[in-house]
C-alpha positions in Angstrom: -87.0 111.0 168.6 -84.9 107.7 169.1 -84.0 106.4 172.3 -80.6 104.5 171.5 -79.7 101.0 173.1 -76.6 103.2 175.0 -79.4 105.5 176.5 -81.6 102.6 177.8 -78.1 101.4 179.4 -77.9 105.1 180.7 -81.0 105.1 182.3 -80.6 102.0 183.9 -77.3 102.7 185.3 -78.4 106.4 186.4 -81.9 104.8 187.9 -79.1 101.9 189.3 -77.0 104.5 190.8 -79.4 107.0 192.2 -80.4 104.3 194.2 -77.5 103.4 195.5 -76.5 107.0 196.3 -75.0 110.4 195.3 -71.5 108.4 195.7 -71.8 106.0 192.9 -74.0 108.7 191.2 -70.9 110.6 190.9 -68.7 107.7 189.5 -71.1 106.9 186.5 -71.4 110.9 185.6 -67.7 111.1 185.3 -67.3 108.1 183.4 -69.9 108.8 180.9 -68.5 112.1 180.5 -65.7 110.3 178.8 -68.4 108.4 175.9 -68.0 111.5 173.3 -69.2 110.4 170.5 -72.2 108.5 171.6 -75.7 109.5 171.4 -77.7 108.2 174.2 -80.9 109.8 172.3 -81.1 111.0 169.0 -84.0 114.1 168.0 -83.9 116.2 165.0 -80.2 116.3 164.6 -79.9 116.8 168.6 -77.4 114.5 170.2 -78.0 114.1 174.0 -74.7 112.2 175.3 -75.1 110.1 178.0 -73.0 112.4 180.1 -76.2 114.5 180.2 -79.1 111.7 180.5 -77.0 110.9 184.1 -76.6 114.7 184.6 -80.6 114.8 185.0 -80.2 111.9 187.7 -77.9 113.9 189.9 -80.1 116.9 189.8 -83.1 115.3 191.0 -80.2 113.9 193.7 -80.0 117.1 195.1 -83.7 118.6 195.3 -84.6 115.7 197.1 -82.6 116.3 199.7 -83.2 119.6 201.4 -80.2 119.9 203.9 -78.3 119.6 200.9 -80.2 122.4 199.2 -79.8 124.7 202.0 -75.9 124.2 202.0 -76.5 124.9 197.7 -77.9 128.0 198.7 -74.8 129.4 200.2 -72.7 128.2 196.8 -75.0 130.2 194.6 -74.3 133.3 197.1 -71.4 136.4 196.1 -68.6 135.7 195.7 -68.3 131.7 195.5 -67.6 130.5 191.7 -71.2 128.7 191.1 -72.7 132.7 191.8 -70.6 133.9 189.2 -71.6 131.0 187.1 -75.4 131.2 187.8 -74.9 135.0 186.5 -73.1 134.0 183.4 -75.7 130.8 182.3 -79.2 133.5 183.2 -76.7 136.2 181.5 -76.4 134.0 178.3 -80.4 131.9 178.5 -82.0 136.1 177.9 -79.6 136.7 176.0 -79.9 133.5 173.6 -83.6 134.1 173.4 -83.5 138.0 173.1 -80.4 139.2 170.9 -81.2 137.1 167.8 -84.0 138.5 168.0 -83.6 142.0 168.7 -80.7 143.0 166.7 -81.7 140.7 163.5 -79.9 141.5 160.6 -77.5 143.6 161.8 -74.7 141.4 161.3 -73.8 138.2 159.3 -73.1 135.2 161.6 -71.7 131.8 161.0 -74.7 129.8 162.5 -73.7 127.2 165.0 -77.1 125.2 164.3 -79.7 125.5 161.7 -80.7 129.0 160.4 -83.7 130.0 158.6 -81.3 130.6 155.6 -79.4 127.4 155.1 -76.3 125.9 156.2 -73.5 126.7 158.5 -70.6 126.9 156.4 -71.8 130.1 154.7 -72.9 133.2 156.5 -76.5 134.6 156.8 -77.9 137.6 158.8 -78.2 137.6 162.5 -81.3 135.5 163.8 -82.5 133.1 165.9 -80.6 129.3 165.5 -81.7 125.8 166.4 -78.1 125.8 168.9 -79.7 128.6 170.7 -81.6 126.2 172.7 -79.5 123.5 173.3 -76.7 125.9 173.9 -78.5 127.4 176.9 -79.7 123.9 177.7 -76.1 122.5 178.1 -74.9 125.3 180.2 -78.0 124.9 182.7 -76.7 121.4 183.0 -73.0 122.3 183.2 -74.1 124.1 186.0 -76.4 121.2 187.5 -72.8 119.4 187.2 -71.0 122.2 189.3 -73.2 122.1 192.0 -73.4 118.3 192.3 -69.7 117.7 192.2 -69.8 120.8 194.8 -72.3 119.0 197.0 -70.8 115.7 196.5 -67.5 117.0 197.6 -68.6 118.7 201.0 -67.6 115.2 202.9 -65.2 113.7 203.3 -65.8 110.1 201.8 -67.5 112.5 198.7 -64.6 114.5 198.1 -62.3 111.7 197.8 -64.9 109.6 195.7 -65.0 112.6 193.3 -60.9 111.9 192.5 -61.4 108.7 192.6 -63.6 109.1 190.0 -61.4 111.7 188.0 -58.7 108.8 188.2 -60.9 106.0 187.3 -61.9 108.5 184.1 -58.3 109.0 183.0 -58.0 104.8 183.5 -60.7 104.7 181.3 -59.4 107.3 178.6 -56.4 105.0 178.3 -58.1 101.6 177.6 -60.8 103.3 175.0 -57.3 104.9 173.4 -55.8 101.1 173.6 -59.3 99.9 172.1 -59.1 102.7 169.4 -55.7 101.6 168.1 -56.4 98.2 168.5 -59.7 97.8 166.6 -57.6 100.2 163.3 -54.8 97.6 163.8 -57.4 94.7 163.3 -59.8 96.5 161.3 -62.8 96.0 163.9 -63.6 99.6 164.0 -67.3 98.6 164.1 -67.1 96.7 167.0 -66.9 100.3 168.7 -70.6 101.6 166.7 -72.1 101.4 170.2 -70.2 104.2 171.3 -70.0 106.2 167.6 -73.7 106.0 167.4 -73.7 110.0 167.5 -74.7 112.3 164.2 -71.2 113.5 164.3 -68.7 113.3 161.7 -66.4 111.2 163.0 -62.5 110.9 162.5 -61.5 107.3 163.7 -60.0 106.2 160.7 -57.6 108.9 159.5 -53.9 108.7 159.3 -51.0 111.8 159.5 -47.4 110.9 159.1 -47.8 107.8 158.8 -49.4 107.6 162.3 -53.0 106.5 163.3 -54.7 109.5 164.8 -55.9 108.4 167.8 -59.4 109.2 168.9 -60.4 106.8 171.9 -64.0 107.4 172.5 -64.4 111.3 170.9 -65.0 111.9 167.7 -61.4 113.1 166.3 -58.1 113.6 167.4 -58.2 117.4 169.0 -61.1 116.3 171.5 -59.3 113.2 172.5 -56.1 115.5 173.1 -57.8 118.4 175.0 -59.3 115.2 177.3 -55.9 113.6 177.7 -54.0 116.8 178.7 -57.2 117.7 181.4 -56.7 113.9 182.5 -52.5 114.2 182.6 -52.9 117.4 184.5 -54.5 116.1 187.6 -52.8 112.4 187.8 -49.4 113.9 187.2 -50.2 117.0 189.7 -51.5 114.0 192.3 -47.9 112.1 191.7 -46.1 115.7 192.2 -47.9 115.8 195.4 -47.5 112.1 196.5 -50.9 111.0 196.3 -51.4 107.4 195.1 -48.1 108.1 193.0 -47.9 104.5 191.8 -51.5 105.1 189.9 -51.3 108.2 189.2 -48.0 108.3 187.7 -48.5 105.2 185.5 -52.0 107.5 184.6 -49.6 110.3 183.8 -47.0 108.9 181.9 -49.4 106.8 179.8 -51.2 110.1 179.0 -48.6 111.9 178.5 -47.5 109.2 175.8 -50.9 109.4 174.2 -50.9 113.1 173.6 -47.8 113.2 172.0 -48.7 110.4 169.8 -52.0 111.9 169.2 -51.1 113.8 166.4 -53.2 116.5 167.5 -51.6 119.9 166.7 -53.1 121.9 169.8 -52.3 118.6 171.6 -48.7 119.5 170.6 -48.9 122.9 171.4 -50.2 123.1 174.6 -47.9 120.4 176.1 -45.0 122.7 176.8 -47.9 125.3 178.9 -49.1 122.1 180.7 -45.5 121.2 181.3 -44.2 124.3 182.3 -47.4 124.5 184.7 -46.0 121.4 186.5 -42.6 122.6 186.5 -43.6 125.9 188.3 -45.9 123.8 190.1 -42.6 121.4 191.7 -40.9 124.6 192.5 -43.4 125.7 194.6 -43.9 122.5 196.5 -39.8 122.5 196.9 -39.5 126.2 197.6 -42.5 127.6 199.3 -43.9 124.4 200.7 -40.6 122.7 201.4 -41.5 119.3 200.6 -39.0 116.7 199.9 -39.8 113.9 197.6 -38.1 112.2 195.2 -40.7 113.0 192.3 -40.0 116.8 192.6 -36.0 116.2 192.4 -37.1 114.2 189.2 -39.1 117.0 187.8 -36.9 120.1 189.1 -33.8 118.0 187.3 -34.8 116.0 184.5 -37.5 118.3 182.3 -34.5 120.9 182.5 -31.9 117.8 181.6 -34.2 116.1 179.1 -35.5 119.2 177.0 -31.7 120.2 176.8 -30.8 117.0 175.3 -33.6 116.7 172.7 -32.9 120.3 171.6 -28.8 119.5 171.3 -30.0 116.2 169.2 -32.0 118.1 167.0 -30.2 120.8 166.3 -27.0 118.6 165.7 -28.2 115.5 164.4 -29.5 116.5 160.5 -32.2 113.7 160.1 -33.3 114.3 163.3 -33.6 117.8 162.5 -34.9 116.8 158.9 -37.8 114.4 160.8 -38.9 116.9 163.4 -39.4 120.2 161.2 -41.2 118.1 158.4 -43.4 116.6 161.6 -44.1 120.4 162.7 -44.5 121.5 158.8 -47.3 118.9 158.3 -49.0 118.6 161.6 -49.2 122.6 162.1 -48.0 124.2 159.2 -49.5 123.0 156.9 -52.9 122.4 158.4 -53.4 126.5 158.8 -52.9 126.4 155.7 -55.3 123.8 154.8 -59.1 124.1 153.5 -60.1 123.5 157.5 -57.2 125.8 158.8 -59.0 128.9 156.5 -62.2 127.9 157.4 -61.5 128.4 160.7 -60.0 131.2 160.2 -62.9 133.0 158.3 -64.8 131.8 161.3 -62.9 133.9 163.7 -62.6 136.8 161.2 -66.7 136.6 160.7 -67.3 136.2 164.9 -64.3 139.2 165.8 -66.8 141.6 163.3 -69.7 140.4 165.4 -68.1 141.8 168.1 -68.4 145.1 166.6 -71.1 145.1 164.7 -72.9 144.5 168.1 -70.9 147.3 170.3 -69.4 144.7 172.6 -73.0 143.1 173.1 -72.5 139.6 171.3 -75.3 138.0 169.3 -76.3 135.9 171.8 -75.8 132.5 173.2 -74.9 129.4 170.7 -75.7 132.2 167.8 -72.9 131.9 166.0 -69.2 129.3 165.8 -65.8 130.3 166.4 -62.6 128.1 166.6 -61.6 130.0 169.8 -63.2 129.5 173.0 -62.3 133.0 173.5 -64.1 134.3 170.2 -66.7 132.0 170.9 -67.7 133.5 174.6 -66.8 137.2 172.9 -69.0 137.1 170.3 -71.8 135.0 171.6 -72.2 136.9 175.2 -70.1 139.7 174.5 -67.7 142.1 177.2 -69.9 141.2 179.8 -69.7 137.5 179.4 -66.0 137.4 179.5 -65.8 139.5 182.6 -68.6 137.0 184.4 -66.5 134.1 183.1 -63.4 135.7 184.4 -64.8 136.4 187.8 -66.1 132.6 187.6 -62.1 131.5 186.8 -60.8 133.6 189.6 -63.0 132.5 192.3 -62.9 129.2 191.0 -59.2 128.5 190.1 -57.1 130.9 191.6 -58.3 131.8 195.1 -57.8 128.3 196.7 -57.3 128.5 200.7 -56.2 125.8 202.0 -53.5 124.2 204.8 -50.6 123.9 202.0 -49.8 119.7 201.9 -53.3 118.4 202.9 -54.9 116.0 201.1 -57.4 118.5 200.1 -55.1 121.5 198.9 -53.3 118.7 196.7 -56.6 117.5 194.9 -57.7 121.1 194.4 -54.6 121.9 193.1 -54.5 118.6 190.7 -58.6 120.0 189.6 -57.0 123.3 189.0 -53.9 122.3 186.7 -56.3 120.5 185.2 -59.2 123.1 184.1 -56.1 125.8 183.6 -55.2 122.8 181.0 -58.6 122.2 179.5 -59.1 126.4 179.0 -55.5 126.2 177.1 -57.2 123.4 174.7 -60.4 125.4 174.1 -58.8 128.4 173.8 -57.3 127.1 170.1 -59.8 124.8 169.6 -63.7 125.0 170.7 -66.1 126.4 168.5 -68.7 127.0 172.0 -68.7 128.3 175.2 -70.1 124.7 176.4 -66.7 123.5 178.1 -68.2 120.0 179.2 -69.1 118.2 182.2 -65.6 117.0 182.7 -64.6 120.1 183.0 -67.2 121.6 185.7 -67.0 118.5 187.7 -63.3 119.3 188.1 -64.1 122.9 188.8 -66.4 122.1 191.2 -64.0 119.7 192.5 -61.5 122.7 193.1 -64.2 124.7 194.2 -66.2 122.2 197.2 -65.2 122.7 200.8 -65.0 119.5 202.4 -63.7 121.0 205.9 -66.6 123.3 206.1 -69.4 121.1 206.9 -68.0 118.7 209.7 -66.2 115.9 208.7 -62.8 117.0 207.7 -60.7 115.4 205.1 -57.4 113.8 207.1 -55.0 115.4 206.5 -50.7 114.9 206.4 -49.9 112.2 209.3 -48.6 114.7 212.3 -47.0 113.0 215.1 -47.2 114.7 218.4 -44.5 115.0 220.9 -44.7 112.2 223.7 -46.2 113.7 227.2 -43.2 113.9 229.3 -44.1 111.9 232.9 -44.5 114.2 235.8 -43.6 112.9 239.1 -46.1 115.3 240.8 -48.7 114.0 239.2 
């Protein structure tokens, strides 16, 4: 085992930070989220991010303090979203341990980790893989990160440090992207090692179309996409909303900017969801809300205006038209049919007859890879996974009751677009069901009640009516 230089600075940050409370505790497991492709310790070919090494800090936060364990104890009751994702992390732990195990051999897998039979990129029968612990070790902490950012965000002051934090992230995304493109320019990539320390394969260096595939702090381009899009999500659903809408719509546009210079092709492809997502969003606010702001008259009017006018310039103007179909052609195109577009492929072919060869059961938690996220939780935990993900979604993502126009219905709005964005990334690109920590913070950021233990978070400025003056009295 080799305890890195970035996890000595984790440790003294998280040890730093615990100290100084569950506040700043929350800052520094957001930010560290964002450090990818870092390895704060390295054992036999396990990576522990620094994400997680801060992770470990908040969860001794929270047994220490037992009014803040009882108030747990109602999240992990039916039918809040941490219940349903308690059920789905025991669900997949047994079955990570016992499905391997039980229905060995009866299917060939694509190993996620190391196999008793070799390596991944061939498949072997059904058994027990290295990922199988980690896996199940990842989603226990996912769901450490839940509760946290839940109990975190039960104040007031912790609710609005946890978007603070979310902003300060997507600040952050944008300078490692400025530092990425900055050290290729230069050719000072190394100066960046501290942070690419991981036993990944990494993709700083690669070009497409001329373009330098930008990176920032993950490991290749599709990462730093699905990020970017979870990141422009919530600033631009904040500036829809009013909220900080200098910051959050420089955080936005910036974003926005980076993902379609990216040159990531799922990048590229779930834009137009993520925009249409704000678009409904803006008629909602203007319809059913009636809100008047100048940044929903922007939205409501110029996506409509702007996406007509691209479409008439490339449909009329032949280089245009020459320049954006040969952009399509090599950034999609021709990457499906690329070695790594068939691979993937075969990946999702091999985990689909898992599916069946299991009767619906799925071989088990981080058994086998998928290029789906939905293949992935399909064939690793099966029907019932997906139905105990779904009721985790719902409860989660969809069922949010709150005054329409507060300052808390507008943040859990902003950590829902942003999640519904992140699931649209994994769904064409994650080989796991592990979705992150960024990711659960934000869920549990939609999820926390503020209002419901005192304190509650001020909301629009209402001015009362003047007392009229009563002679009589």
């Amino acid at each position: 085992m080799s305890l890195e230089p970035i996890g000595i600075a984790s440790f003294v940050i998280g040890a730093v930070c615990f100290g100084l409370g569950q506040r700043a505790l929350a800052i520094a497991l957001v930010a560290a989220s964002l450090l990818g492709s870092a390895a704060a310790i390295i054992s036999g070919g396990i990576n522990i991010t620094p994400a997680y090494v801060l992770a470990s800090f908040a969860l001794v936060s929270m047994l220490i303090r037992p009014q803040q364990l009882a108030r747990l104890s109602t999240e992990l009751a039916p039918p809040r979203p941490a219940f349903w994702l308690l059920c789905l992390v025991v669900y997949g732990i047994v079955s990570s341990f016992l499905i391997p195990r039980l229905l060995a051999g009866t299917t060939d897998i694509i190993p996620l980790g190391t196999s008793a039979y070799g390596a991944y990129e061939s498949t072997v029968p059904l058994g027990p893989v290295s990922s199988n612990l980690t896996q199940s070790v990842y989603m226990a902490a996912n769901l450490a990160c839940l509760l946290f950012a839940v109990a975190v965000g039960s104040t007031r002051d912790g609710f609005r440090t946890l978007t603070a934090a979310v902003l300060i992230y997507g600040v952050l995304n944008i300078a490692f992207a400025a530092l990425d493109i900055a050290t290729f320019a230069t050719g000072t990539q190394d100066s960046l090692s501290f942070i690419r320390n991981a036993e990944y394969q990494m993709h700083h260096e690669e070009r497409l179309f001329g373009l330098k595939r930008i990176v920032g702090s993950f490991t290749e381009a599709a990462v730093f996409a699905r990020t970017t899009m979870g990141v422009f999500a919530f600033s631009a659903t904040l500036w829809l909303c009013g909220r900080r809408s200098l910051l959050t719509g420089l955080v936005a546009a910036t974003s926005l900017l980076l993902l379609i210079f990216s040159t990531s092709s799922s990048g590229l492809a779930v834009l137009p969801f993520m925009l249409g997502l704000l678009f409904l969003t803006a008629i909602h606010m203007a319809v059913f809300e009636q809100r008047a702001r100048a940044g929903l008259a922007i939205v409501l009017t110029g996506v409509p205006a702007l996406l007509l006018i691209a479409g008439l310039i490339v449909a009329l103007n032949k280089e245009a038209f020459a320049i954006a179909s040969n952009y399509i052609d090599l950034l999609v195109l021709t990457k499906l049919s690329s070695d790594s577009g068939l691979e993937r492929s075969n990946w999702n072919a091999v985990a689909l007859q898992n599916v069946l060869d299991t009767w619906g059961l799925g071989v088990g938690l981080g058994t086998n890879r998928a290029s789906s996220f939905a293949l992935a939780l399909l064939s690793n935990l099966g029907i019932l996974g997906v139905l105990l993900y779904a009721a985790f979604a719902f409860t989660a993502f969809v069922r949010i009751r709150e005054t329409p126009g507060t300052y808390v219905a507008d943040v859990k709005l902003a950590a829902r677009n942003a999640c519904l964005g992140l699931i649209a990334m994994d769904l064409l690109i994650s080989p796991v069901i592990d979705q992150g920590i960024f990711f659960f913070v934000l869920a549990g950021l939609a999820a926390s009640r503020p209002d419901a233990h005192g304190a509650p978070v001020l909301r629009r400025l209402e001015i009362a009516p003047a007392p009229r003056y009563d002679p009589a009295t």
